[in-house]
N, C-alpha and C positions, 0 to 999 in steps of 0.2 A: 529364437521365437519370443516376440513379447506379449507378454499376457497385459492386457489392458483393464482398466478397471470396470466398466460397462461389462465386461464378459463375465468380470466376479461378479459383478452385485446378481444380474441374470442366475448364476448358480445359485444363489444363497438364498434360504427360505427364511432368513431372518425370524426363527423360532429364538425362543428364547431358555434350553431347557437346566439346571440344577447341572452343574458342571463340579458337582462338590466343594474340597478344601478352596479348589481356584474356582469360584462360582461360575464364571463365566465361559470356560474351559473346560477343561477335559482334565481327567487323572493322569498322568505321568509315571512311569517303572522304567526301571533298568535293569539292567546286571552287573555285579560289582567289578567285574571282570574288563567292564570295556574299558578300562581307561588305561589296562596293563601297558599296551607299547608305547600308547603317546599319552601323557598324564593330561590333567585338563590346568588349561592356565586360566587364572582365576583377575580380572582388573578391577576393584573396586576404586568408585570416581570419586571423593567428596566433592559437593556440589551446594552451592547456598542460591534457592530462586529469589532473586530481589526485583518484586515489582515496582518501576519508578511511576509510581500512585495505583493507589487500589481503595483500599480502606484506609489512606493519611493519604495528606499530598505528596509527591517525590522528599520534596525539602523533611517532610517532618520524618519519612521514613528515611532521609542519610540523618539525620540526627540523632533517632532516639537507635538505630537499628545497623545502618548500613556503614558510618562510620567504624563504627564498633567491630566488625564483623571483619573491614580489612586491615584495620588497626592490629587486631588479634592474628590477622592472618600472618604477616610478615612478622611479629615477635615467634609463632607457632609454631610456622614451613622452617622458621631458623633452625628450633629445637634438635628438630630430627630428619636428616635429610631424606628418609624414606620417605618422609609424607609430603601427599600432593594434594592440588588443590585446583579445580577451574573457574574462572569466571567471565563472564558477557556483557554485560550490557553496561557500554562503554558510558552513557552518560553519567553513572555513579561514578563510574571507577577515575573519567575526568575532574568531576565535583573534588573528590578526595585528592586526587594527584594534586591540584590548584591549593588545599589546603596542608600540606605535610610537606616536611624539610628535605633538602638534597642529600642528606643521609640517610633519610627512610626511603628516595626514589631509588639510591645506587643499592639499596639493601632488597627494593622489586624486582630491577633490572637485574640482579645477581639471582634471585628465584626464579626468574625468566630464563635467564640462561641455562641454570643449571637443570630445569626440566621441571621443577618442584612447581611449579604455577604455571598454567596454560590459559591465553585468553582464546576463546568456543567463540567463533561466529564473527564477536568485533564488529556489533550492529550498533549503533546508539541504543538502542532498543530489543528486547525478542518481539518483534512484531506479528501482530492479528495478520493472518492470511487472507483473509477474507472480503474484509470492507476496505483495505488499502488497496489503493492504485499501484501500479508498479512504479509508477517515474517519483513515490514518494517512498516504497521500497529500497531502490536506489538510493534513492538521498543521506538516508539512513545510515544506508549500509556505508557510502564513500566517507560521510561524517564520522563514522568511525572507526574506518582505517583512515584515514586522514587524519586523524588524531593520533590513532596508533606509531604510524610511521615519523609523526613529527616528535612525536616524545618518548616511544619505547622502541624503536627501529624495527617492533614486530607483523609478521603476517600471517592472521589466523589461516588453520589447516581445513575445520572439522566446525560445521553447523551443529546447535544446542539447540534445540526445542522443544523445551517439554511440555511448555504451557498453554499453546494455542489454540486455537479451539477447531480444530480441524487443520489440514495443511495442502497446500498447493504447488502441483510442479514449477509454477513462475518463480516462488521461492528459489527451487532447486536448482533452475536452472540460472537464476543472479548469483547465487552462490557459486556456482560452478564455473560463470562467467569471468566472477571476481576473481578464479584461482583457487579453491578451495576444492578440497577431494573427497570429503566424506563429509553427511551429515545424519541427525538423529532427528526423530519425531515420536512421538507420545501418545497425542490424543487422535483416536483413529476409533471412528464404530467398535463396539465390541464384536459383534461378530465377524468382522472383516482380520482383528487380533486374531479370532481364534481358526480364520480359515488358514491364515497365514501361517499360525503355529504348527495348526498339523498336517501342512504342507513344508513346512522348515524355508517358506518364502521369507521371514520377517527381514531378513537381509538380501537385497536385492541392488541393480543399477536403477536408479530412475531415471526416465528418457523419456523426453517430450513427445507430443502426441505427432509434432509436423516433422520431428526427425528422423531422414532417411536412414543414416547410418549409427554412428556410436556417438558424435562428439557431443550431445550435450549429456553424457552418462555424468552420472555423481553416484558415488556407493553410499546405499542409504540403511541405516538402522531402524526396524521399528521396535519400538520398549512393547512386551507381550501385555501384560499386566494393567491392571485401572488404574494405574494415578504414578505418579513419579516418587513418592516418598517412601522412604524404606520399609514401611509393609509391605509396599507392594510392589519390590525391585529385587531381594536377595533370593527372590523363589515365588511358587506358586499358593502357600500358604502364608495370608497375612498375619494370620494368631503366632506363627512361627518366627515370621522374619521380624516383628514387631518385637520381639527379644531380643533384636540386635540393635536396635535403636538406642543407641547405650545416652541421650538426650533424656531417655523416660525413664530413666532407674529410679527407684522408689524416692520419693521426698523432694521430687523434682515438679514445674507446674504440669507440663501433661504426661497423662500414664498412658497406657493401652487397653483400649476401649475392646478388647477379648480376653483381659482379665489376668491374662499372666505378662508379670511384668520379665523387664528383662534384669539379669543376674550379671555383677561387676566379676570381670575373670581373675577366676582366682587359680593355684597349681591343682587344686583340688577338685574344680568342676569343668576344669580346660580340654579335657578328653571328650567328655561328653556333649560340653557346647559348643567344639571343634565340629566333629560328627553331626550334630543334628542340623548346623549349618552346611557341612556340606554335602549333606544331603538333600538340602533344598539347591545349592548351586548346582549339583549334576542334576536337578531336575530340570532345573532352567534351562540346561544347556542341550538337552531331547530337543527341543526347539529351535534348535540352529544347524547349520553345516558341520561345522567346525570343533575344536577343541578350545577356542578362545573365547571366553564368557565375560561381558560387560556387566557389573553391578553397581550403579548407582549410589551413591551414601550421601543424599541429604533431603530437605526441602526446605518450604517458602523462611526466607531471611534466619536461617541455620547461622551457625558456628558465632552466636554473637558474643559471648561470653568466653573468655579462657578455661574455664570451668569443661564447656562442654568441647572443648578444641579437646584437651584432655580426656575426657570419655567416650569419645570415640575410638580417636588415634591409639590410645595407652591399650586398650580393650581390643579393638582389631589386632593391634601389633600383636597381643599375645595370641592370638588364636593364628595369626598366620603364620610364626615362630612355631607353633605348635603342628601344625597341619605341615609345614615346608622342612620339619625337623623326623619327619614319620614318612620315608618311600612308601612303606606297602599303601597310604593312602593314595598317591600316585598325582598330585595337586600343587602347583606349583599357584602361589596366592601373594597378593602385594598391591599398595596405591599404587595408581599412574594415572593418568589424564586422559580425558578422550579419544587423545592422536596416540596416545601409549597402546591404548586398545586395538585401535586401527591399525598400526603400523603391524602391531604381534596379527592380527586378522591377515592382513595381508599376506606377509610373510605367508601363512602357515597355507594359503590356498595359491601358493606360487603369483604371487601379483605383486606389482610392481608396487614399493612400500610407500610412496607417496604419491608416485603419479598417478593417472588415469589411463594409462597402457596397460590394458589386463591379460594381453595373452590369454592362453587357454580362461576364460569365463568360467567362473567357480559356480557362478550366481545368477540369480533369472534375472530378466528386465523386466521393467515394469513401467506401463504409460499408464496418463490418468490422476486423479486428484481423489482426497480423501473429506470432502464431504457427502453429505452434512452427518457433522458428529451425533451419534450418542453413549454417553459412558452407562447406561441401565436399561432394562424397561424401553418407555417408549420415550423417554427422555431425549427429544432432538435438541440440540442446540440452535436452534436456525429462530428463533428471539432475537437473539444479538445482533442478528443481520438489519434488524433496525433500529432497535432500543438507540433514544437520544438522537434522532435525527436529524434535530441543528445543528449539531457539532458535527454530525459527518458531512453535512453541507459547507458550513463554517471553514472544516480540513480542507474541500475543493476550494475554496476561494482564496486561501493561504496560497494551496498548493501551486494552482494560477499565478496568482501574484507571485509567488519569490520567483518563478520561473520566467515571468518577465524582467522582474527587476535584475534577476542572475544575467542573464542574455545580453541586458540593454546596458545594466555595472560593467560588461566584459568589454561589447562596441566604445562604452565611452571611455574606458581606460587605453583603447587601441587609439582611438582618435586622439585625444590627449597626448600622445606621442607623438602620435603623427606633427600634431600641431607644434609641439616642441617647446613650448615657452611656458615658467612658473605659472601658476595659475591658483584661483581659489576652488577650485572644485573641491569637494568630503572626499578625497580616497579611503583613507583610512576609517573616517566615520561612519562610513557607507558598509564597510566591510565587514567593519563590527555588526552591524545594524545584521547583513547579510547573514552573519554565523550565526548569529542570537535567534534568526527568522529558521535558519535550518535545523537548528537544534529542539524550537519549539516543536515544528512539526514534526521532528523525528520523534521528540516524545511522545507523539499523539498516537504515532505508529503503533504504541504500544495495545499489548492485548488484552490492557483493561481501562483501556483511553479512548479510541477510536470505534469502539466493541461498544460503547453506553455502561460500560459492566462500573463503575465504579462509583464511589457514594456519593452523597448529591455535591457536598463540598470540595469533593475533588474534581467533580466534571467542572465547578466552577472556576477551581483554577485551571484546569486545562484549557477550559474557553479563555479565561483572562490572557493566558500566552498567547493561543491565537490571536486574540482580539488585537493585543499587542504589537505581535508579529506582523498581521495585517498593513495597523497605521504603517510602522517604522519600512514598511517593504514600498510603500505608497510613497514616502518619503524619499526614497532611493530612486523609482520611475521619475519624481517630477524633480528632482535633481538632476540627474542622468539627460532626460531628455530636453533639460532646459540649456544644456550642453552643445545638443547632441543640433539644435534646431536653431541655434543662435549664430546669425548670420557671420558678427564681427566677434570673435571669442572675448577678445579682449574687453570686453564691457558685461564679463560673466561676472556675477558675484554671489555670494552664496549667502541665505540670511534665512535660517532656520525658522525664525519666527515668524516669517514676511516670506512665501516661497515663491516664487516668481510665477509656478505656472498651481491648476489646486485643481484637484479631481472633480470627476460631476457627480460624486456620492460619497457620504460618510455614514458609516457605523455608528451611532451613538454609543452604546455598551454591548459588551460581552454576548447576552442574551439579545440581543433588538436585530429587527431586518434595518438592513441600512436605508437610507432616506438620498434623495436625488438632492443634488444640490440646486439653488436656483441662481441662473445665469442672469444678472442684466446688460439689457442689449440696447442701445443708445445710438446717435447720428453716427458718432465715430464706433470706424467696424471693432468687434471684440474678438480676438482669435482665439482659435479652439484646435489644440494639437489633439493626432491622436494616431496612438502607435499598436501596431497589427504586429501581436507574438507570436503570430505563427510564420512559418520559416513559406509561406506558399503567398504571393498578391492574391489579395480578395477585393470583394466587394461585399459590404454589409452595412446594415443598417446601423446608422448613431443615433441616437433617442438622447436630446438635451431637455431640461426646463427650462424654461424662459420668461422673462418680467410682460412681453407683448405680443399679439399673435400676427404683430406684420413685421415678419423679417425675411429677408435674403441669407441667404446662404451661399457664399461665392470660393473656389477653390482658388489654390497659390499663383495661378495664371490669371482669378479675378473672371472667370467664366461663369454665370452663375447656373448653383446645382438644383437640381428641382428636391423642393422638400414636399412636408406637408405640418399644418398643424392641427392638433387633436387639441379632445378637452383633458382637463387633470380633474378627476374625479374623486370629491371631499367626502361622498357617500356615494349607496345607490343612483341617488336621482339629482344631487349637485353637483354642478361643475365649478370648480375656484373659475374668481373672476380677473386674480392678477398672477395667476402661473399657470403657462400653458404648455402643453407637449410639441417640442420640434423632432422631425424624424427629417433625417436622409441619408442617401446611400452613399458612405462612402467607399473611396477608390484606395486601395492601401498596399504599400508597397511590402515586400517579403521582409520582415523583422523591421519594417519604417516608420519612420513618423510624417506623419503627411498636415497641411498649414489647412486649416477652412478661416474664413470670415464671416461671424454674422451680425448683420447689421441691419437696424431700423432700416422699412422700405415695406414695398408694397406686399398683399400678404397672399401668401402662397394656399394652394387647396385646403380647403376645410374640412371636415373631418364630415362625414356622412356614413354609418356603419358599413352600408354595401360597399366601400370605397376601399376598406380597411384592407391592405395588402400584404401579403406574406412574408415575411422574411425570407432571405435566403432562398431563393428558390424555389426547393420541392419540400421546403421543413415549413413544421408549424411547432410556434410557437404553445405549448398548453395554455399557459397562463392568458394568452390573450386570447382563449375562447370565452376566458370565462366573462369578459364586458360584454357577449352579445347577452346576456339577460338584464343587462339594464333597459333594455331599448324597444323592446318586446309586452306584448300582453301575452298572454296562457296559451291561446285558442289560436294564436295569426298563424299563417305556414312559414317552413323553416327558412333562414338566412342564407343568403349564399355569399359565399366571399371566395376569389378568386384570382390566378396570375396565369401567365403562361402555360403552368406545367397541372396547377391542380386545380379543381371545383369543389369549393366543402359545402354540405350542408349543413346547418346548426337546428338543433331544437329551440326553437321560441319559448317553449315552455321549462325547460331545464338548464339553456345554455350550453349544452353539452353535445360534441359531434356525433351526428348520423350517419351519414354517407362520404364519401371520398370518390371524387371522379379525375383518372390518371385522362391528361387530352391526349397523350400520348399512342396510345391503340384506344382511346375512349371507352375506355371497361370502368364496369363501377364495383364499387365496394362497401359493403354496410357495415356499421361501428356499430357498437354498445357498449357506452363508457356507462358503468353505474359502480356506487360507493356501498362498501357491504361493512359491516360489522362481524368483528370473532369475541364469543365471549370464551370466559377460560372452562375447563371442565370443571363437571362438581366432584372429580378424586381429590381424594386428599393431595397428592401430588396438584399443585397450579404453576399456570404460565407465571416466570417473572423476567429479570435481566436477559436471561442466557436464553431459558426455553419456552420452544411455542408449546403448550398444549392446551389447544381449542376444544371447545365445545362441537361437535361435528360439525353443526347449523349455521351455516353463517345467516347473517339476520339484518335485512337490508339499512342501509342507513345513508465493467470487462478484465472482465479481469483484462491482462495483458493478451492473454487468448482469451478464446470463447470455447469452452467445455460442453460438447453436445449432453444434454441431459435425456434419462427415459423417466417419465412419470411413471412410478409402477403401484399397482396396485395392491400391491402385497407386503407395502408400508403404508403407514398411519400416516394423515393428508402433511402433518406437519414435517415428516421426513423428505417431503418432495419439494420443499422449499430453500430454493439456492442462493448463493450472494449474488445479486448483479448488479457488479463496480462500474462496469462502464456500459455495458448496453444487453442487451436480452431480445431475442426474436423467433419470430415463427416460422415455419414456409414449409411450402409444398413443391410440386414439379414446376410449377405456372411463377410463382410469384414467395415473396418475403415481406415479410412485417416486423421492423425492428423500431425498437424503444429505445431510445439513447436517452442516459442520465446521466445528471453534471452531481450525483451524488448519489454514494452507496447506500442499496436498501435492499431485502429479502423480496426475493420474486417466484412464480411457480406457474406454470401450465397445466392447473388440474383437469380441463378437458381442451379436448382437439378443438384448434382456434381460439384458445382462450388464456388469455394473459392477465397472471392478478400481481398487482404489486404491493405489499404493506409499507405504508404512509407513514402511520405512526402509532406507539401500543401506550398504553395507560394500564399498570398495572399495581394492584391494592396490596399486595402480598410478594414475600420472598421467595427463590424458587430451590433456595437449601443448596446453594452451591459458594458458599461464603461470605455473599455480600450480605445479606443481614437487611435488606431493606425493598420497596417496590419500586417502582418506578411512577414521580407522580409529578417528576417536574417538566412537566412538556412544555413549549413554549411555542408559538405562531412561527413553523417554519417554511419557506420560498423555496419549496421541491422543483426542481426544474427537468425538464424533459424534453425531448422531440420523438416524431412521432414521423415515421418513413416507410412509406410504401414503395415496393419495386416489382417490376415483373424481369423473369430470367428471360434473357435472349436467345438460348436453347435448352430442349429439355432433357438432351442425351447428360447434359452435366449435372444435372440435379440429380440423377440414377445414383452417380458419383459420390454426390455430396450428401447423398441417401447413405452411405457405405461406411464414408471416413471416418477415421477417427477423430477427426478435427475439422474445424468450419471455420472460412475467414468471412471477416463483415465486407461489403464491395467498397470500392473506392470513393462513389458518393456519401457512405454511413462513414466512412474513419472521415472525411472532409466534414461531414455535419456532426460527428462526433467534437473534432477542434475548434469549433467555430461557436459548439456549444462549450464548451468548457474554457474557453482561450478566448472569451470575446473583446472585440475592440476598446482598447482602453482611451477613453478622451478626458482631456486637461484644457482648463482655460488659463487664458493667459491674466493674472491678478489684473483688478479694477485698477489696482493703484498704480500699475506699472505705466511708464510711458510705450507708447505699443514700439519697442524694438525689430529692427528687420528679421523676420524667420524666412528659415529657408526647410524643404521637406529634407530628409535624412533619409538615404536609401543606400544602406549597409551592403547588399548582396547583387552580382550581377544579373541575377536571374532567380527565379523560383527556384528552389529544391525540386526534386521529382514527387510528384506525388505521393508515392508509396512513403520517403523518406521523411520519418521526422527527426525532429532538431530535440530529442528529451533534455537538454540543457548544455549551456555554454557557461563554465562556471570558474571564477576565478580561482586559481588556488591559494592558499597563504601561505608570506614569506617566510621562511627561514627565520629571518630575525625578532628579535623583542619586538610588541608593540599592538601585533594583530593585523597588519594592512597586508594588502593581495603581492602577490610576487608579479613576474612577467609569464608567468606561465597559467595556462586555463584547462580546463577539463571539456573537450568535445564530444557530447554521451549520443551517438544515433543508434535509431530503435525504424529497420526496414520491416514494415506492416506487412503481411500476410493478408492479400485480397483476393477475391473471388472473382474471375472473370465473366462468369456466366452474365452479370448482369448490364442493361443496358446504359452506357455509359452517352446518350445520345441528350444533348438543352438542358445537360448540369449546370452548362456554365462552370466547369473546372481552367481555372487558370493554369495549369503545369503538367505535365505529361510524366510516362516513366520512362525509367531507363533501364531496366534491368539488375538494377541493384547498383550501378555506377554512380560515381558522382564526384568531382575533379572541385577539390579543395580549394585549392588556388586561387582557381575562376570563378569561385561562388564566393567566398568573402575576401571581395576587394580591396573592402576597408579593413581589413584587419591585420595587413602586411604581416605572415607567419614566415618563421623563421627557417621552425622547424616544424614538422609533424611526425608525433611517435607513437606507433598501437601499443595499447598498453591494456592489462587488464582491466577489469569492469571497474573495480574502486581505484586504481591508478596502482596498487600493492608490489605487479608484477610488470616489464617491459617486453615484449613481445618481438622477436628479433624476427626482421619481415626481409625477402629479397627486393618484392616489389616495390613499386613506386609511391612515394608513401603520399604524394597528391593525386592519386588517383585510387580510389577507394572502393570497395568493391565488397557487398553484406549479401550474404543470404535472404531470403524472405525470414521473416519472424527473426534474424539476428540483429544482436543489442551491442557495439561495441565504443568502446569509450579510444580518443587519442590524444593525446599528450600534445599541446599547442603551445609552442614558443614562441613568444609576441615578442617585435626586436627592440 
């Protein structure tokens, strides 16, 4: 039976009452007696959290901090082969690897081997749950087994998370995708801890909320206790275990903030501070199944000194010597690493020691996600969920982009083959370019990067990489496609400073919204490439600037395409008189680049507001409601603007929609968009980085899945507010209302039909959770949205979708989902160039299925010195989970399903594959398949990655 997590929170009255020594919990007893026939085995972990940036930037914290830390680690782990050690987050540990000698690597790789050092998780990053997309989850994660296996031949077993600020099954289940068998989590509601505890749940399978039967089980740990540092890991009393901290022994910089410090083991006090500790470890272990007890031994950027490698290690050793040298205590105690833990867990509850065949189930399952955190009080963490909102937009546009440039690097290195003859293409500059692009935004994953949690000078540098990352990935597309679209190859040439084809927008800096480029358009036609990264033919709107407002727009056959021009608006009430808006629809092939011409000639419809036509369909764009208030007086009645599928109203007086009329069964709908204000409360506790806590008033002014939520009343407004990565919605029997974002932000349904989402917070003060600072650096950020109404085609299924545990978005919302986040990328062809024959580039025989998307086609790197790609690529598809119920009737959807099928071969033509091999999520594992490996075949909601050998 699985217990879900909607059914706990319903149980829990989220009181708050004096739980004693463990404030938050409950008192704990035993009797000395149970541990006679099977003694307790006791794993302490050392453990050092190194955030790459929080309060310094990555670079200054491997410098003053993290350096030092593995430096010490491999003179240390030599010492004594009893001691162990783990660590994660692969971007340091590469940083360091790239600076130390091939005798300090053979002297890792020997720690490796021997057991004494285990790398947890093998993410670039411990990544924020929350505000990160999955497909950059992924990224992550393969960048650091992909590292891993090129330079230490290892594959982590056992997920590390202590630090994020709540945690989600998509995690669990990438992990588990990747081949990994167990993992830990940390920061979970307190009271959710303490139901867990005295229920002996804290160890359970976590199992997805759409999985029928077991396979996406991961054995998961939850830490009982507040915080991960060893007060609050060797037991249920901090003042107690905080004496084990042998880091705070007197004359050192920090002591323990309960007064008693801890005492160096001596023969003389080793009996009694044996016993008082294990006394607290058998408390700890009331809380579990088992007789196998995980203790943690460290936190943030620990063991930096040899100093304190020594006062831990030297000081533990004699207490476990002590305890392991005395049967009647009955306690078998020693370091091991994570999977040391798990393996002994395993074992001892008859399961199978690494895999995920558990026979007789020792343990509950459990669906469901662990927000929104709070580690006190009414302390929610759901702040974070927006803090710093240009950077989590900034992340989507990274994100977008490498995912293009990855896709279209991979087609031009297949063509390039094909073609067969030297050439000057960037391979290897390009590739560089590619890893440097992945590694930034891996770091951003991080959960106090993507989170806003970090100080102002650090969010700067994080924006600077992205910023970065951006140009160099833009660089790659208009390489790639100048390739990819160039009729005669042989007149390819590559000239970095001079690039043949130039984007129609540039970023100016780090903090700035980027600025449209302006095209001039002349007798001779100017071409204008533009390539469609999504894996489905569409049709969508291109939005150029232009030097004139009479120009044609003609496609590669020279048909001309109907546009329109608009004004470009220098304020309010002026329009530039020498740059004007061209729109038209383009036709764009599945991952293609398609040729337009535009060229001086007679000039196409004008711009007239009622005229003003909608994108895409049944979407509307936000941002373009907002120009009906230039055009309007207070009092006139409202605008209508209009396409096949919808009728909007606008307020003349606000600019902001009223009504929504579907033509479709011609039912109407009323909106009320209004802007509110939270101010913070007057408790001494205030909102900052991490936490909302409002003033009650407010005062006018996707994940991978979608996680059904209950607003309950019986939490404070700010507990009700959830992350919403990729879209958030409403609905009844009748119909659905969803919000698709092209950026993560904190959203909440405080009443029936009502959806609020926070924009952005400005906040004067600290919120007492490390950072030391407010939030003051906001900057003019380009939130982007769409906005989707549906009605259900029957209402027996909505009973259904009233029930499940789970809700998928319909086929229209993930297509308006892609189109918003992946939109058409257009390149002109430089003023300077003589116009060269192009030709359109159409990679794929066919659309993908709808359901199917393409989360990236990614080259791997060679084997050898140098950095450039091998002949091998990463095929990562991710089949979406949709809802049939809704009417799928004048989308205009170009591609159909198939049932989860879809015949390799046949679909990338242009990529002549050699071989094709399932392999695990990060490539770690090979997956021995009977079937046919061109014919491919996913589940709904399954993510599987395959191994492409290009000849």
């Amino acid at each position: 039976m699985t217990e879900k997590m909607l059914d706990v929170y319903d149980l829990l009255s989220f009181d708050n009452p004096d739980g004693g020594v463990w404030k938050q919990g409950f008192d704990i007893s035993y009797q000395d007696n149970e541990w006679d026939n099977e003694p307790l085995q006791v794993f302490v972990v050392p453990h050092s959290h190194n955030d790459p940036g929080w309060l310094k930037t990555f670079d200054d914290y491997y410098r003053d901090q993290t350096q030092h830390i593995l430096n010490n680690m491999v003179v240390k782990l030599h010492e004594d082969s009893r001691r162990k050690m783990i660590w994660s987050e692969i971007s340091y540990f590469s940083k360091w690897w790239d600076n130390i000698d091939e005798q300090k690597r053979d002297a890792v790789r020997r720690l490796i081997e021997s057991g004494q050092l285990e790398v947890a998780t093998g993410g670039w990053v411990m990544p924020d749950e929350a505000s990160t997309h999955y497909s950059a989850l992924i990224d992550q994660l393969v960048e650091g087994h992909q590292w891993l296996e090129r330079n230490l031949g290892v594959k982590p077993k056992t997920g590390w998370a202590v630090d994020p600020f709540g945690h989600t099954p998509t995690q669990a289940y990438l992990l588990r995708q990747a081949g990994l068998s167990n993992m830990l989590i940390q920061r979970v509601h307190y009271t959710v801890k303490k139901h867990f505890a005295s229920q002996k749940t804290l160890e359970f399978f976590w199992r997805q909320n759409w999985d029928q039967d077991s396979s996406s089980d991961i054995l998961c740990h939850m830490m009982p206790f507040y915080s991960y540092d060893v007060p609050h890991t060797c037991g249920p009393d901090p003042k107690i275990c905080c004496q084990y901290d042998f880091k705070r022994l007197p004359g050192g910089r920090i002591s323990c903030p309960w007064r008693i410090p801890p005492q160096a083991i001596t023969d003389n006090n080793v009996q009694e501070r044996a016993q008082t500790l294990l006394d607290q470890y058998r408390k700890k272990s009331k809380l579990f199944r088992t007789n196998v007890l995980l203790v943690p031994l460290g936190d943030d950027f620990r063991y930096t000194e040899a100093v304190e490698w020594d006062q831990q290690f030297d000081n533990y050793q004699k207490l476990f010597d002590y305890m392991n040298s005395h049967p009647e205590l009955h306690v078998q105690a020693q370091f091991g690493t994570i999977s040391d833990y798990f393996e002994a867990l395993r074992k001892s509850t008859g399961m199978d020691p690494v895999g995920i065949n558990v026979g007789q189930l020792a343990l509950p399952v459990l669906s469901g996600d662990f927000f929104t955190y709070a580690d006190r009080d009414d302390h929610y963490w759901s702040g974070y969920f927006t803090s710093r909102p240009f950077y989590k937009r900034l992340d989507r546009v990274l994100e977008s982009h490498l995912r293009a440039a990855e896709v279209l690097y991979s087609l031009t290195l297949a063509n390039i083959q094909k073609y067969g003859q030297p050439n000057d293409y960037p391979s290897v500059d390009n590739y560089k370019l590619l890893t440097e692009a992945r590694r930034n935004l891996g770091l951003f994953q991080h959960h106090d990067a993507i989170t806003g949690t970090g100080k102002d000078w650090v969010v700067v540098d994080y924006g600077t990489r992205l910023f970065h990352s951006i140009l160099n990935v833009k660089r790659v597309i208009v390489s790639s496609a100048h390739w990819l679209v160039l009729k005669d190859k042989q007149t390819y040439f590559h000239d970095p400073s001079n690039p043949f084809l130039q984007m129609d927008d540039v970023q100016p800096s780090q903090d700035a919204l980027p600025r449209k480029i302006i095209f001039e358009v002349h007798e001779k036609p100017r071409l204008l490439v533009v390539y469609n990264p999504t894996e489905q033919a569409r049709m969508s709107m291109v939005t150029v600037y232009v030097t004139t407002p009479k120009v044609r727009v003609l496609n590669a056959l020279g048909h001309v395409v109907r546009a329109q021009v608009s004004a470009v608006w220098n304020d309010a009430s002026h329009a530039a008189a020498d740059v004007f808006q061209l729109s038209f629809v383009a036709q764009a092939a599945p991952l293609g680049l398609s040729v337009y011409q535009l060229m001086e000639g007679m000039e196409p419809r004008t711009e007239a507001a009622k005229y003003m036509f909608l994108q895409d369909g049944r979407q509307i764009s936000v941002s373009e409601l907002e120009h009906f208030r230039q055009f309007y007086q207070q009092d006139a009645a409202p605008v209508h603007i209009e396409n096949p599928h919808l009728k909007l109203s606008i307020s003349t007086a606000t600019g902001l929609l009223e009504k929504m009329r579907l033509k479709e069964d011609d039912s109407e709908d009323l909106v009320k968009v209004e802007f509110v204000l939270y101010g913070t409360t007057s408790n001494k506790d205030k909102s900052g980085a991490y936490l909302f806590l409002p003033d009650k008033e407010a005062t006018l002014g996707l994940f991978l899945q979608v996680q059904p939520r209950k607003t309950m009343a019986k939490l404070p407004l700010q507990a009700n507010f959830y992350p919403m990565t990729s879209m958030v919605y409403l609905q009844d029997s009748s119909g659905r209302l969803s919000l698709l974002t092209a950026q993560s932000l904190g959203a909440a349904s405080l009443k029936s039909g009502q959806l609020e989402v926070i924009m952005d917070r400005r906040l004067n003060q600290d919120d007492n959770r490390g950072l030391g600072q407010g939030v003051l650096d906001n900057k003019i950020t380009a939130n982007s949205f769409r906005l989707l109404l549906e009605k259900r085609s029957s209402a027996d299924e909505a009973q259904n979708e009233e029930t499940a545990p789970y809700s998928y978005p319909s086929i229209l919302s993930h297509m308006s989902y892609m189109y918003l986040n992946h939109p058409l990328i257009s390149m002109a062809v430089n003023q300077r160039s003589d116009n060269p024959s192009l030709t359109p580039y159409s990679p794929l025989s066919a659309s993908f299925p709808c359901d199917m998307h393409l989360v990236n086609l990614r080259a791997i790197q060679s084997k050898e010195e140098g950095g450039g790609p091998s002949e091998q690529a990463a095929l990562i598809l991710h089949r979406k989970g949709f809802d049939c119920g809704f009417s799928n009737r004048n989308t205009g959807l170009l591609c159909t399903t198939t049932r989860g099928k879809i015949h390799l071969e046949k679909l990338l033509t242009d990529l002549k594959v050699k071989s094709i091999t399932p392999v695990s999520l990060s490539l770690m594992h090979t997956h021995n398949s009977d079937a046919d490996p061109q014919e491919i075949s996913l589940k709904p909601m399954e993510i599987r990655t395959y191994r492409l050998q290009l000849s």
